[in-house]
C-alpha positions, 0 to 999 in steps of 0.5 A: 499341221493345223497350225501351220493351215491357220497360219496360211489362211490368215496371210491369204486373207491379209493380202486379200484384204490390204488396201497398200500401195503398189509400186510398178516393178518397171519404174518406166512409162508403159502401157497400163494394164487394165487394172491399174488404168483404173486405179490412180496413179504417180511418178515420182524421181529424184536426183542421184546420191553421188557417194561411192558406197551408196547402196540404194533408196527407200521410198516411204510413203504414208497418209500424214504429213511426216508420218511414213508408215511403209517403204519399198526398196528402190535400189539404185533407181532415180524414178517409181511408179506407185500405182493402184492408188486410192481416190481421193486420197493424200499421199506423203512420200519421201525418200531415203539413201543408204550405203554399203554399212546400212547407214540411212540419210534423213528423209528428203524433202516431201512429196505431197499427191492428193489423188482425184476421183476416177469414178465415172458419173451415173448415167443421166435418167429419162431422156426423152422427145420434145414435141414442139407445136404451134399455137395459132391464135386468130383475131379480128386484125392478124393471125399470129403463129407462136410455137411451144414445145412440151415434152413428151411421155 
């Protein structure tokens, strides 16, 4: 029994603590909710394999070019949405087809997704008043009014 709590603190923490991909359940545009809004984001697709046996697609992805580390189970889906993405952070995808057999393709070509950054700026600091004052400077021939400006404390 000890082990079997072990076992299931250690998989809490495991997902807590993973930093993967996520991929949209519903591959189509929706509207976010708030917690993907603020994690980037990409839409991939692809054309259909049109041989009789073909069973699905996996997507794979990975932080190498050509070095895919995880997939995910497409099925028989043209389209996905990896969401909660890490900023600035290049992602590779590429896709494969398998059939019926458990046969898989070679990987397609390679999508390349560099995401940016979503993190809005610091607030600007110590916004303040200009006071602007004229400056009267009289000689013998004219007056002449010049205005300043000096910022206030």
């Amino acid at each position: 029994m000890k082990i079997l709590s072990y076992l299931f603190c250690f998989c809490i923490i495991w997902l807590c603590c993973s930093k993967d991909v996520g991929f949209a359940q519903d591959p189509t545009p929706i509207n976010p909710v708030a917690e993907e809004a603020t994690k980037p984001s990409v839409e991939l697709e692809w054309d259909a394999n049109t041989e009789p046996d073909l069973a699905g697609y996996k997507l794979y992805y990975g932080f190498t070019s050509g070095v895919y580390g995880t997939h995910f189970e497409a099925g028989n889906r043209l389209e996905w949405k990896a969401v909660q993405l890490e900023e600035n952070t290049t992602y590779y995808f590429a896709l494969t087809a398998y059939d019926t057999f458990g046969n898989e393709s070679d990987y397609s070509n390679e999508v390349m997704y560099t995401t940016g950054d979503t993190t809005a700026p610091g607030a600007p600091q110590n916004l303040r008043e200009i006071i602007k004052a004229a400056n009267v400077i009289i000689n013998a021939e004219n007056v002449v009014v010049t205005e300043a400006t000096a910022p206030t404390n």
